[in-house]
C-alpha positions as CSV (number, residue, x, y, z in Angstrom):
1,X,-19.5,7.1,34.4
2,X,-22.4,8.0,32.3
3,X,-20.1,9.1,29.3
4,X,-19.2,5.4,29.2
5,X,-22.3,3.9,28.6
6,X,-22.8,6.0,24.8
7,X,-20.4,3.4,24.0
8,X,-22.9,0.4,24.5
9,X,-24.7,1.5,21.9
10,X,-21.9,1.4,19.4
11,X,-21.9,-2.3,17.9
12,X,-19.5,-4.8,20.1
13,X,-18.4,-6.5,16.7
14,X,-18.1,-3.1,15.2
15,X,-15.4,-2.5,17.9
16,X,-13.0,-5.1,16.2
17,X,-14.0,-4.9,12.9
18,X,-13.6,-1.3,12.1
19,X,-10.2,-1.3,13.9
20,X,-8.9,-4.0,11.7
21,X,-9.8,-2.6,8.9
22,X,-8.8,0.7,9.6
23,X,-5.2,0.0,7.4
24,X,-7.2,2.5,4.5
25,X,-6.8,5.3,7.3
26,X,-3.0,5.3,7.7
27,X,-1.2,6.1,4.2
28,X,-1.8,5.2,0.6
29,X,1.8,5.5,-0.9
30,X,3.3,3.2,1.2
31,X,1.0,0.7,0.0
32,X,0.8,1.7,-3.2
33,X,4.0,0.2,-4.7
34,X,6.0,1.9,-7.2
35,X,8.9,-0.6,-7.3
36,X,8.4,-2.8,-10.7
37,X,11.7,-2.2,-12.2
38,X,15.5,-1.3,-10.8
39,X,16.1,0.3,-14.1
40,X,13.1,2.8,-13.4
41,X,14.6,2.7,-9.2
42,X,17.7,4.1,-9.8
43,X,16.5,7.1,-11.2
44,X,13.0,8.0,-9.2
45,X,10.7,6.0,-11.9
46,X,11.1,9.1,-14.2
47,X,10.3,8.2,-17.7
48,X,8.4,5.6,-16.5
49,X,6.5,5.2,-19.6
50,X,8.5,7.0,-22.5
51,X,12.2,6.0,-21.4
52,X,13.3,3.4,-24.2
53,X,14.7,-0.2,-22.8
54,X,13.0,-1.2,-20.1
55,X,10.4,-3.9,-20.5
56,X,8.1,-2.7,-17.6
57,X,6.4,-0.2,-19.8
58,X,4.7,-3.6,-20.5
59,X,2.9,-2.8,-17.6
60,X,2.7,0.4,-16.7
61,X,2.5,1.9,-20.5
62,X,1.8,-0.6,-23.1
63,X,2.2,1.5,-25.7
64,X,6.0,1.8,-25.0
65,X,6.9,-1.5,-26.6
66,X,7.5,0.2,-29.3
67,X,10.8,1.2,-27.7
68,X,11.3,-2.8,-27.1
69,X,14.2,-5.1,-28.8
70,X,13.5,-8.3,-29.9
71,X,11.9,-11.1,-27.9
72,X,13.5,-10.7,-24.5
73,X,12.8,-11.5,-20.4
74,X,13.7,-9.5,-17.8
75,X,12.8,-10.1,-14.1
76,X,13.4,-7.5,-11.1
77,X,13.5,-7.7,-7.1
78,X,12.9,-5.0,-5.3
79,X,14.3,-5.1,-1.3
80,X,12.0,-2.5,0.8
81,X,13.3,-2.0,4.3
82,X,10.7,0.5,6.1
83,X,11.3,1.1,9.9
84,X,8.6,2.3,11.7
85,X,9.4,3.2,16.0
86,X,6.7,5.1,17.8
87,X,7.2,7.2,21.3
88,X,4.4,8.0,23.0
89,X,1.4,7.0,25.0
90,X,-2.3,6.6,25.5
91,X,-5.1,6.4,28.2
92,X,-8.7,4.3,28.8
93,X,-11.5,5.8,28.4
94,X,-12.8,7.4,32.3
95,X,-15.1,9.4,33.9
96,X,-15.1,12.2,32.2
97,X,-14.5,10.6,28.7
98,X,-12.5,9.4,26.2
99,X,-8.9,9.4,27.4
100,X,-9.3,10.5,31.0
101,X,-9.1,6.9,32.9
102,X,-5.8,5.3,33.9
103,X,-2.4,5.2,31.3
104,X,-2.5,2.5,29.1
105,X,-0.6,-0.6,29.9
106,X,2.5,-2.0,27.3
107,X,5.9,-0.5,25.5
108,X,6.3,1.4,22.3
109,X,5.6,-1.9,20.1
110,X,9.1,-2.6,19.1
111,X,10.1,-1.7,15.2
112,X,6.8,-2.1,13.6
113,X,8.5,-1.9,9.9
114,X,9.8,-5.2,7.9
115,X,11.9,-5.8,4.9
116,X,10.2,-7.3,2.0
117,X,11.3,-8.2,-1.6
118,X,9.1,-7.0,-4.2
119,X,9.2,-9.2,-7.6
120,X,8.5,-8.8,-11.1
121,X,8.6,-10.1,-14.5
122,X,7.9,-9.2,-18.1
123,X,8.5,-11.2,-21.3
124,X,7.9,-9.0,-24.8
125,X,7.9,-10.3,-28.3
126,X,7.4,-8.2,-31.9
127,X,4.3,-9.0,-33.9
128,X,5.3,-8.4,-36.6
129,X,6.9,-5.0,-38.1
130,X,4.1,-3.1,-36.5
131,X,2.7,-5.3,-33.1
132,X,4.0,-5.7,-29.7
133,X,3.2,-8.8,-27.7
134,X,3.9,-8.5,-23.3
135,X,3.1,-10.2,-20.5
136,X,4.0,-8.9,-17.0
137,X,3.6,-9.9,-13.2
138,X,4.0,-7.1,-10.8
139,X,3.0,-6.2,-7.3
140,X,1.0,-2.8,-7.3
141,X,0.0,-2.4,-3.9
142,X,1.6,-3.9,-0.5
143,X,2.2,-3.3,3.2
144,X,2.7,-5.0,6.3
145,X,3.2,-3.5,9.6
146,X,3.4,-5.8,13.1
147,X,3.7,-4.4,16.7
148,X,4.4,-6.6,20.0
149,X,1.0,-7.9,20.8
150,X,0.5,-6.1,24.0
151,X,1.9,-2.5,23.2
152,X,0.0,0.4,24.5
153,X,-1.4,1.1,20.8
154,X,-2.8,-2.0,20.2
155,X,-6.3,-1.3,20.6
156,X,-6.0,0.6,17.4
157,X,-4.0,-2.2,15.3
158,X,-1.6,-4.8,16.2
159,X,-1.0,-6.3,12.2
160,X,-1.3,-5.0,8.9
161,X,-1.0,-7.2,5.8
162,X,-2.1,-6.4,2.8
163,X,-0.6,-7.6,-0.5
164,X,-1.4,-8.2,-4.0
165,X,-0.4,-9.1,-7.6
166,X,-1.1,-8.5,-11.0
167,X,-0.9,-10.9,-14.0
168,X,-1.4,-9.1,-17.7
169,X,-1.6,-9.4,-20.9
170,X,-0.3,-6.4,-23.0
171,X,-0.6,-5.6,-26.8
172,X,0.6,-2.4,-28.4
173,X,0.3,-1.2,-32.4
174,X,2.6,1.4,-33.9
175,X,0.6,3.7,-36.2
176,X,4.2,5.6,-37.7
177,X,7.3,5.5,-35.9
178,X,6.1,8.6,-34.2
179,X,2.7,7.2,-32.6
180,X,2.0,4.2,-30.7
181,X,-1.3,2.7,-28.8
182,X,-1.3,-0.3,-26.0
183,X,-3.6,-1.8,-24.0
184,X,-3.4,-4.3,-21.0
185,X,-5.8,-6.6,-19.0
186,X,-4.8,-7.6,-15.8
187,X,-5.8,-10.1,-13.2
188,X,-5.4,-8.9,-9.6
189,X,-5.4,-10.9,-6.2
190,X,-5.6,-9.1,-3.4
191,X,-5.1,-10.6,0.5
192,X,-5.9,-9.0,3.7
193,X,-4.7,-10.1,7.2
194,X,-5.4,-7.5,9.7
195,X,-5.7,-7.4,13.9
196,X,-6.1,-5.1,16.9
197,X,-6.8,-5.9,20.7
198,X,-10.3,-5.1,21.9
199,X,-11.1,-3.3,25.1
200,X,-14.2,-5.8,26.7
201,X,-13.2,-4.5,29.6
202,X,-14.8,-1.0,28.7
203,X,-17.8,-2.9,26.5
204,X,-18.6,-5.5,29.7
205,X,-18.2,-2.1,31.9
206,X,-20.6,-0.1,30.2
207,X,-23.1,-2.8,29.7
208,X,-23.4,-3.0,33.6
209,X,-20.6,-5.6,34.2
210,X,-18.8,-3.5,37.2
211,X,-20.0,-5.9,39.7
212,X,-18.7,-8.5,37.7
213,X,-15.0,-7.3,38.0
214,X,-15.2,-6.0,34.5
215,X,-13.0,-2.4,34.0
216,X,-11.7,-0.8,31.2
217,X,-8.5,-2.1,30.5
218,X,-8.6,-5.6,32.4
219,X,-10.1,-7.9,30.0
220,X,-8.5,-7.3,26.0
221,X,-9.8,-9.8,23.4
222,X,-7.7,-10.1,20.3
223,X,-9.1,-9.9,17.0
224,X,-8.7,-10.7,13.6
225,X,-10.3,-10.2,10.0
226,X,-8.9,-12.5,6.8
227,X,-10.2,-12.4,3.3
228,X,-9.1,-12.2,-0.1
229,X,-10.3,-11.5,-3.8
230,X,-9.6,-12.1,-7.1
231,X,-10.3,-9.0,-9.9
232,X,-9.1,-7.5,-13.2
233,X,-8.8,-4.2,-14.4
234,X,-6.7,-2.8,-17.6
235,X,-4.1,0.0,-18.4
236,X,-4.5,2.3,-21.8
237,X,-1.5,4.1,-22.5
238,X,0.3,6.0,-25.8
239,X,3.7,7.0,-26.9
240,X,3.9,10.3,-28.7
241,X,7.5,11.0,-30.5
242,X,7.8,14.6,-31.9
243,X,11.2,13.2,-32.9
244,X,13.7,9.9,-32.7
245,X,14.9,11.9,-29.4
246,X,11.9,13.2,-27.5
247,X,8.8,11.0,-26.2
248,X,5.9,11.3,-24.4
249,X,4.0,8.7,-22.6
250,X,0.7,9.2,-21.2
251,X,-1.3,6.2,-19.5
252,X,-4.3,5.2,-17.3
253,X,-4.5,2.3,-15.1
254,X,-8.2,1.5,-13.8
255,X,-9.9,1.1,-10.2
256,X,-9.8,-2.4,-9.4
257,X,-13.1,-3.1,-7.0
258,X,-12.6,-6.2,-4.9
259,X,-15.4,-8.1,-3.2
260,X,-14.3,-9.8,-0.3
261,X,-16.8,-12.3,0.3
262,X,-14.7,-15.0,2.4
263,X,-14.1,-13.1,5.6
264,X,-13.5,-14.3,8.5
265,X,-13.4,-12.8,11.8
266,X,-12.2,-14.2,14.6
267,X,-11.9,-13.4,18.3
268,X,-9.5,-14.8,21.0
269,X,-9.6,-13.9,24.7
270,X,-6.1,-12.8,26.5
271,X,-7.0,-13.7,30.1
272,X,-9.7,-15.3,32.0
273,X,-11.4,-12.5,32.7
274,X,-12.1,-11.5,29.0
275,X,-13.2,-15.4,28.4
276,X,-15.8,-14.5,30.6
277,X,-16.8,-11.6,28.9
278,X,-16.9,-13.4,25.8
279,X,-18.9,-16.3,27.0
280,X,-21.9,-13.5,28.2
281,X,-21.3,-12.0,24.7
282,X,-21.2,-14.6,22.5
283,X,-25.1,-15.7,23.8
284,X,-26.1,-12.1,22.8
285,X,-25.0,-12.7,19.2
286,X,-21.7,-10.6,20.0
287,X,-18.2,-11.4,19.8
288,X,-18.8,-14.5,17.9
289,X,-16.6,-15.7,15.3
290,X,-18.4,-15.0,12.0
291,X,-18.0,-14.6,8.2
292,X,-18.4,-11.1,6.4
293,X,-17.9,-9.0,2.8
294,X,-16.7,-5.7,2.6
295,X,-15.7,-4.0,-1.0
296,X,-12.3,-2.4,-1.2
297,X,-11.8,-0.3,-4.3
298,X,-8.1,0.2,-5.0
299,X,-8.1,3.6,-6.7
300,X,-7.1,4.4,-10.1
301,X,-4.0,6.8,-11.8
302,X,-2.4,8.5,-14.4
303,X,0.7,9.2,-15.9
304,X,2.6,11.8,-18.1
305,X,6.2,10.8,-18.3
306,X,8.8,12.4,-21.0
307,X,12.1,11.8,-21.8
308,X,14.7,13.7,-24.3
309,X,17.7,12.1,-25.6
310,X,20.0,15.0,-25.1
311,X,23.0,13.7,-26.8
312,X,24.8,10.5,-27.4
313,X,25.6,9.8,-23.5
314,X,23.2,11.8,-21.3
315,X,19.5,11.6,-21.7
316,X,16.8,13.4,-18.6
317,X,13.4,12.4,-18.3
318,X,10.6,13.4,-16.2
319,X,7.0,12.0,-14.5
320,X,4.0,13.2,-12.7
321,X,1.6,10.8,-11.5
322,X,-2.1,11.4,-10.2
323,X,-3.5,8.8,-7.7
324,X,-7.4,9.0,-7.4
325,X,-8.2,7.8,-4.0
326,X,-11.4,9.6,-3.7
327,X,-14.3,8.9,-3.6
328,X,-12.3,4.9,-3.5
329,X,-11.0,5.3,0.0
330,X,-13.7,7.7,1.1
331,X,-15.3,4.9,3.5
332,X,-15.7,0.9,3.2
333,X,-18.8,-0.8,4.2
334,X,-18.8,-4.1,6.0
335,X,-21.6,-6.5,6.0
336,X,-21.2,-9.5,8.5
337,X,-22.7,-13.1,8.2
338,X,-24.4,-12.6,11.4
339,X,-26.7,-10.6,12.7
340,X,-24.5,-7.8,13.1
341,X,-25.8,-4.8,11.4
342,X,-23.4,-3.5,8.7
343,X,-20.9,-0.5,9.4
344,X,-19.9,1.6,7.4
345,X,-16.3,3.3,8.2
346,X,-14.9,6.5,7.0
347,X,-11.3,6.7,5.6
348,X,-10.9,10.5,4.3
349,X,-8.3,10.0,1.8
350,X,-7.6,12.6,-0.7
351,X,-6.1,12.4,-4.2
352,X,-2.0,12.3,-4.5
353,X,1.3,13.4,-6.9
354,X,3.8,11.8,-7.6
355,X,6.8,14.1,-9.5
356,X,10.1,12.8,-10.1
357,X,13.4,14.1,-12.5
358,X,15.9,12.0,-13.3
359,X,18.7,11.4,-15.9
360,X,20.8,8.5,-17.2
361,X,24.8,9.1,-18.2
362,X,26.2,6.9,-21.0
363,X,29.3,6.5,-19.5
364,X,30.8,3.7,-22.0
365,X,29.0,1.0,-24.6
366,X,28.7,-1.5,-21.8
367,X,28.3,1.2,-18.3
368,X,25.3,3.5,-17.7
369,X,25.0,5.7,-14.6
370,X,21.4,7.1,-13.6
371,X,20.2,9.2,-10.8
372,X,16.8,10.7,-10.1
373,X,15.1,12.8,-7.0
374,X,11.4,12.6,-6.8
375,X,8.6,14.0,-3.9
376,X,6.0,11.7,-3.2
377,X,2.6,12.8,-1.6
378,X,0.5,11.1,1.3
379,X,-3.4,10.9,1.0
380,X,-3.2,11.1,4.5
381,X,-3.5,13.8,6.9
382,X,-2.4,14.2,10.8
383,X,-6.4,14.2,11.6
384,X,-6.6,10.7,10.1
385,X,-3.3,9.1,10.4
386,X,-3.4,5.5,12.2
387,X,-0.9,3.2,13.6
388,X,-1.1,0.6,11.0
389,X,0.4,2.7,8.2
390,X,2.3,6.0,9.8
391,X,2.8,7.8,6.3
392,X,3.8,11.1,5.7
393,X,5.1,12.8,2.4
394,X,8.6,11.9,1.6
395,X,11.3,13.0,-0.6
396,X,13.4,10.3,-3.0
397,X,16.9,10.4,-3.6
398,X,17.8,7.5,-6.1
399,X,21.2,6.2,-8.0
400,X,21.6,3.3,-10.0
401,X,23.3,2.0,-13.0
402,X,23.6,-0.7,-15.8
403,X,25.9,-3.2,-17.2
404,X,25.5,-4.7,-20.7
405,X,28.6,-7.3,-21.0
406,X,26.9,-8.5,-24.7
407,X,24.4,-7.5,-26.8
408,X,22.1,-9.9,-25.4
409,X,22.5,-9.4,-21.4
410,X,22.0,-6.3,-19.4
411,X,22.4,-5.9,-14.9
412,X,20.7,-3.1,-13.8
413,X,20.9,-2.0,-10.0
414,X,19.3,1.1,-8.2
415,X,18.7,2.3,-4.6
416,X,16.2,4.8,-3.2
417,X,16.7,6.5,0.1
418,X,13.3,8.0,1.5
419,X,13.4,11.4,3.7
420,X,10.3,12.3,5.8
421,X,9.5,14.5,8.4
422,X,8.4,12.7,12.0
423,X,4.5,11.8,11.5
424,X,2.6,12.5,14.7
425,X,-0.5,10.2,16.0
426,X,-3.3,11.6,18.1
427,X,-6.0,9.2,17.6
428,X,-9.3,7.6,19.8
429,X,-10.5,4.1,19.4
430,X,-14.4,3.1,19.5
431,X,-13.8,2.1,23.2
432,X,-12.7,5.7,24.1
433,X,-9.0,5.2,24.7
434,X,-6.3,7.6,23.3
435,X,-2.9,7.5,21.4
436,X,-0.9,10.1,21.3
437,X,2.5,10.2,20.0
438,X,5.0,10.1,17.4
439,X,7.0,8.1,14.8
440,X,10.7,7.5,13.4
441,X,10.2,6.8,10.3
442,X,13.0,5.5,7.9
443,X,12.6,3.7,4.5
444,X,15.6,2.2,1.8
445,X,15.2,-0.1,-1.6
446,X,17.6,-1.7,-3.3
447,X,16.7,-3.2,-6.4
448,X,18.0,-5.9,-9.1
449,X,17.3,-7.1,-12.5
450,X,18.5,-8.7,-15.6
451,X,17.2,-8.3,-19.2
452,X,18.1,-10.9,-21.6
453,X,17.3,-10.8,-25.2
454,X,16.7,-13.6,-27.0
């Protein structure tokens, strides 16, 4: 079983550690979060930063609060249900190589998807005739995925959790009622809780440990990597009106690079058999529970989003977004407490669009129907997809509408449907077993807000 031994020279650690952070191989729209506004939902988040009356422009183009009432709140929830069922199998390492020893034990992991609610806020008051004051909080990025413990894919990731939030400050100047500038600063946290199984049945095997009982397979140590960071970044935007019926937003949020320096890594034995194995590891400096940094740069965008009153009831807007995962996501570098030499792992994304059309129909002074399709683009390809995040490009179909009973109040609602084609898996983990398989994949939001002006 010579084949077996190359993997002894790949880092024990480095066998958990780059399978729990391997979340930046699966998919970078699902975790990069759209949903800030219901308004903006129920028609594909076209006009996202040129349609007038809806206050998260304070976020995502400052320079839009131009097209802002008054001092006024408004606060949104967005409800994301993503399903997530995968059919398929995998094999230990053997012999002859990755993938060629016995099946791997467990079921399909049950439905790895959750439902999650997505909040945000904005507040926008006038600065005078010319100046516009915002504040938002909004969630740019999120995604959690959890499979049954023991499933046969968990040596490539059991949970994904990563989350964060954004707190701004936004101000905006009106040169003429025909061009506007905005800026915001932001403070972002971001939290990562990530885990896999590790095969130390394979790693005890390969270091000699046959005699010992040791096999690949018979001896899985769970492991785990927490840390979280605090950053800032900004979005520039303007808002170009050729007339008092046609706008144009363009905007740029930054790269936000997080250092995680309170990592922790932990490792916990499944049987008695991997206890053992950790006990002979742990005295070589392996498999110990240890602190780390790594540097995750969550990538930058732009956005060009127009809208054209084209009467008094029905006005169509449009968007394309640009996401710029490369060279962000191109690899992250981990750098443990211990002695463990760093590692540096490779994530391959490439850059994204996002287009969407959408209209709203003034249906009555107080009732407003909207609608919008949109095509969203994964950075991911087959060659690099990963359990934690099984992404695929998907196609929106949205609807919404809004209610304004006074001149003061406004309910807006909208819901998304999400069509995608069945993702496939065919991946090998540092120990040498194989996944192979594929995904259902199913995804709904439903989202809520009201704006009240003061």
């Amino acid at each position: 079983m010579h084949s077996v031994n190359s993997f002894a020279r790949i880092s024990a650690l480095a066998f958990g550690i780059a399978g729990v952070l391997a979340f930046g191989q699966a998919h970078g729209a699902a975790f990069q979060l759209k949903e800030n506004s219901a308004k903006g939902l129920g028609r594909a988040f076209a006009g996202s930063g040129s349609a007038p009356g809806d206050a998260s422009v304070i976020a995502t183009n400052p320079a839009a609060m131009r097209h802002l009432e008054g001092t006024q709140f408004q606060g949104d929830v967005s409800l994301i249900s993503f399903s997530a069922k995968f059919d398929g199998g995998g094999r230990l390492v053997g012999p002859t190589g990755p993938g060629t020893g016995f099946p791997i034990s467990g079921g399909n992991g049950g439905d790895a998807g959750t439902i999650a609610a997505v909040p945000a806020m904005y507040f926008h008051t006038p600065l005078g005739e010319k100046a516009h004051l915002g504040a938002s909080l909004t969630v740019p990025f999120g995604f959690k995925t959890e499979y049954d413990r023991d499933w046969v894919g968990r040596y490539h990731g059991v949970k994904t959790d990563l989350k964060t939030a954004d707190l701004g400050l936004s101000l905006s100047y009106d040169v003429n009622p025909y061009v506007s500038f905005g800026a915001q600063v932001f403070v972002e946290r971001l939290e990562v809780d990530l885990s896999n199984a590790v095969d130390l049945g394979t790693v005890m095997f390969s270091q000699g440990g046959g005699p010992l009982g040791f096999a690949p397979g018979n001896a899985d140590v769970y492991s785990q990597l927490e840390g979280s960071s605090n950053d800032w970044g900004y979005t520039v935007g303007t808002l170009l009106s050729f007339n008092e019926n046609t706008h144009m937003g363009l905007s740029y949020r930054s790269k936000v690079k997080h250092e995680i320096d309170n990592g922790k890594a932990t490792f916990t034995a499944t049987n008695a058999q991997a206890t053992g194995g950790l006990a002979v590891l742990a005295a070589r400096g392996l498999f110990v529970n240890t602190g780390g940094k790594a540097e995750i740069e969550l990538p930058a965008s732009a956005t060009l989003s127009f809208t054209r009153k084209v009467n008094d009831n029905l006005s169509i807007m449009f968007d394309y977004s640009r996401t710029f995962w490369k060279p962000s996501f191109d690899s992250v570098t981990v750098d443990f407490s211990s002695n463990q030499p760093n590692n540096v792992l490779p994530f391959n994304y490439r850059d994204t669009s996002f287009t969407s059309l959408g209209a709203d129909y003034k249906l009555s002074d107080t009732l407003t129907l909207r609608g919008g399709v949109a095509y969203d683009q994964t950075p991911t390809t087959a060659e690099h997809r990963d359990v934690r995040v099984p992404d695929t490009s998907r196609k929106w179909l949205s609807v919404g509408l809004s209610w304004a009973p006074s001149e003061k109040a406004e309910y807006s609602f909208g819901y998304t449907h999400l069509f995608t084609t069945d993702p496939t898996i065919d991946q090998v983990s540092a120990t040498g077993s194989t996944l192979s398989g594929s995904y259902d994949v199913t995804g709904d939001v439903l989202g809520a807000s009201i704006n009240y002006k003061f």
